[in-house]
N, C-alpha and C positions, 0 to 999 in steps of 0.2 A: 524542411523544404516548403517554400510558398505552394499551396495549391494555387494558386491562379495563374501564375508565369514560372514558377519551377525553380526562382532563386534561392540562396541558403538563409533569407532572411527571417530570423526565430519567431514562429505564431506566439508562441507567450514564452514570457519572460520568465529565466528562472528565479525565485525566490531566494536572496543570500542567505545564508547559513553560517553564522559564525562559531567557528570551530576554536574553542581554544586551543590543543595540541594535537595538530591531523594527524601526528603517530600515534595519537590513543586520545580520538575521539569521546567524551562522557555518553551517556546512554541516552540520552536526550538528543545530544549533538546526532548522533548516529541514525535513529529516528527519521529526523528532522533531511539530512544528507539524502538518506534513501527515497524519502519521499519526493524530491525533487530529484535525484533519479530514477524514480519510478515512471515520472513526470513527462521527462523528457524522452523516457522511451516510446509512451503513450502517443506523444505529438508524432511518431510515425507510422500510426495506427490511423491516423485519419486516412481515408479510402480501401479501406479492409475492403478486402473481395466478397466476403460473407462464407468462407470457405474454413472452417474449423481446424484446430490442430487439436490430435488427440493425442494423452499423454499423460501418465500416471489413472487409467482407464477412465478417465475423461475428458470428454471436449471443452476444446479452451476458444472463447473467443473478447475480443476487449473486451466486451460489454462483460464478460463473467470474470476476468480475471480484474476488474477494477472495483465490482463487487466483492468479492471474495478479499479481494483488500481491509477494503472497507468495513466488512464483517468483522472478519479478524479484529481490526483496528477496534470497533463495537466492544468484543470481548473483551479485549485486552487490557481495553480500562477500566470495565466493571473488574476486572478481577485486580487492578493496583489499587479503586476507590473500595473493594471488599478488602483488600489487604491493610492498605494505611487505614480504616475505619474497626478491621478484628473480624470482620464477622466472614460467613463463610456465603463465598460467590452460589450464584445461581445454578443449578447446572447447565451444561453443555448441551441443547436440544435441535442446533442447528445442523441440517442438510449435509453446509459445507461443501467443498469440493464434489463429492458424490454424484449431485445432481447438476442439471444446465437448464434455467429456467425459463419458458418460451423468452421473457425479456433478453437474454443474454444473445439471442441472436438479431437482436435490433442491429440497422445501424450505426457507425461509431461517427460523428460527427465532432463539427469543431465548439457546437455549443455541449456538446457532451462531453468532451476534455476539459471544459471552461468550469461544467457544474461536475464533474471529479475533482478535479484541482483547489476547486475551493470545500469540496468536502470534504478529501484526504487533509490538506492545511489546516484546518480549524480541528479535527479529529489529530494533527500530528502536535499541531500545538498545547491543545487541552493536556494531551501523556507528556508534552514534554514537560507542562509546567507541574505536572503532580510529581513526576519522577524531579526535578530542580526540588522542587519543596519537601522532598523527603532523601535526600542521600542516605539519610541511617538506617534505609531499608535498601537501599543498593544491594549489599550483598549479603542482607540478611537471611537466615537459611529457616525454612517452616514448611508446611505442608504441599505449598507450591511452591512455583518457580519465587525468585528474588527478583526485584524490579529491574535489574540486570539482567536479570536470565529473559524477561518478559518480553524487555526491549530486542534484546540479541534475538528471541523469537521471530518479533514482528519485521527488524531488518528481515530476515532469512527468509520468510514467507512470500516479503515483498517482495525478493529475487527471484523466489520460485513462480512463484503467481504472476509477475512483469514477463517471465521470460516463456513462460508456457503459450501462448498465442504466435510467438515471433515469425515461426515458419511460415506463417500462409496468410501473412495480415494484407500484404499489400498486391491489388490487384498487375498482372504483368504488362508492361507499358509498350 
């Protein structure tokens, strides 16, 4: 919905996604899908009240659940570019969920959806193209997940993490 007059007219555009078979998505495709439903959920986040939802013993507000995204997303490709390269990832030292960084209770703004959007994109992009360039590790089985497994992660996260702020984003009109 427009903030300025209140019509259904869309602040940003969503990015096409071409799926080759929408009953079984590749792991790329899936990715890529999510993130522009992440997206769109986001755009109803502008005029958050500043009023947190807690949930999974943490406060959720945009500003942290598009980080925690993003994080994620950070991970998730050192550990396909540790995987397609052999060697073994970094470990795991981040906060994560846990904590809510005074940042996260900033306001959510439209130029703050503007610079999420293009840094989920470029970050969804970068795993789609490593996972396209290697299917032969698709569902290869090793010490961690398979680039399939990795991908099916990040959707899933990004559902949980989009969806944790929902209840109390928007101020009561």
């Amino acid at each position: 919905m427009c903030l300025a007059c209140g019509c259904d007219t869309r602040l940003r555009e969503r990015m096409a996604v071409a799926v080759s078979d929408p009953t079984h998505p590749t792991p790329d495709e899936r990715v890529l899908t999510t993130i522009e439903d992440t997206l769109d959920l986001a755009g109803s986040w502008l005029g958050w009240n500043g009023i947190a939802t807690i949930g999974g013993d943490s406060a959720w507000t945009p500003q942290k659940s598009l980080r925690r995204i993003t994080d994620h997303f950070i991970d998730h490709l050192a550990q396909i570019e540790c995987r397609v390269a052999g060697v073994e990832a970094l470990p795991d030292t981040w906060h994560g969920r846990r904590v809510t960084l005074d940042s996260d209770w900033a306001r959510f703004t439209e130029l703050d959806l503007d610079e999420a959007s293009a840094r989920l994109r470029r970050l969804g992009q970068v795993i789609s193209l490593r996972l396209v360039a290697h299917p032969e590790l698709w569902d290869e089985d090793g010490p961690e997940w398979s680039l399939r497994g990795i991908a099916g992660h990040l959707v899933e996260a990004m559902e949980v993490y989009r969806a944790k702020p929902v209840a109390s984003l928007i101020a009561p009109r």
